[in-house]
N, C-alpha and C positions, 0 to 999 in steps of 0.2 A: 647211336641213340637218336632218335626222331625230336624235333624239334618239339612236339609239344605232346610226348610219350606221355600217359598217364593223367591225362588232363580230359575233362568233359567238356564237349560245345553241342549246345544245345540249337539246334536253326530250325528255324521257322520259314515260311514256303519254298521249303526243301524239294518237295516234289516236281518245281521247274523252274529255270531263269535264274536269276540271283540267289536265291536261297540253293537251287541245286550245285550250283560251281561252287559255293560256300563251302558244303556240305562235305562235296569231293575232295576241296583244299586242304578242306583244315584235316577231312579222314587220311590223304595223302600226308601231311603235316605229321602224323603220328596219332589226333589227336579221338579219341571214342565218343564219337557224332552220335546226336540222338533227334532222328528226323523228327518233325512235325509240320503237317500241313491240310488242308481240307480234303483231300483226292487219295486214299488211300492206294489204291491203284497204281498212282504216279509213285508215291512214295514205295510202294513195293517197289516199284522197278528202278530204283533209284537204289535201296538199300541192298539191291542184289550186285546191281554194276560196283559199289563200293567195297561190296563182299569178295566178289570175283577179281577186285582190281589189290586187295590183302588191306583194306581198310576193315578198322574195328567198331562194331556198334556196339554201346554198354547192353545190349538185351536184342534177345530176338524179335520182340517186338516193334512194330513203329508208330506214331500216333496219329492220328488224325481228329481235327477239330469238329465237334460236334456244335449244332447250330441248337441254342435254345429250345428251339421251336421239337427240335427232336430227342432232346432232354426230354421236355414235359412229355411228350406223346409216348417216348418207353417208359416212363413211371422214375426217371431219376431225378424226382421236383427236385430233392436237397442237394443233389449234386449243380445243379444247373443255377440256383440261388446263389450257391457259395461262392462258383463261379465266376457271378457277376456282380455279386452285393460289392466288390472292391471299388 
């Protein structure tokens, strides 16, 4: 059994550098990595090499950080408020 079998790590700029050797580690690790970062693109190709390498992501999807600025401009005000109001 994997070191950190059944566990969630959630990382953040996952899509290159620090966050990506994270990402790889801990999915190596056992553990169901749930990327996030600005670059949708990078983070694709990140959650594939992990796929291909028998690492586990909790979900097909992966996330990327959206910028305020592009909250308001697709009409998501309340999602982009709640956001930030912390």
């Amino acid at each position: 059994m994997s070191q950190l079998a059944s566990q969630i790590a959630v990382v953040t700029g996952a899509g290159r550098g620090a966050g990506e050797a994270i990402a790889r580690k801990l999915a190596a690790m056992g553990a169901h990595v749930l990327l996030v970062a600005r670059d949708a693109a990078s983070l694709s190709k990140v959650q594939q090499e992990i796929q291909k390498a028998g690492g586990q992501l909790p979900c097909p999807a992966i996330f990327s950080i959206l910028r305020r600025s592009s909250c308001l401009a697709s009409g998501l005000r309340g999602s982009s408020s709640a956001a930030t109001s912390w």
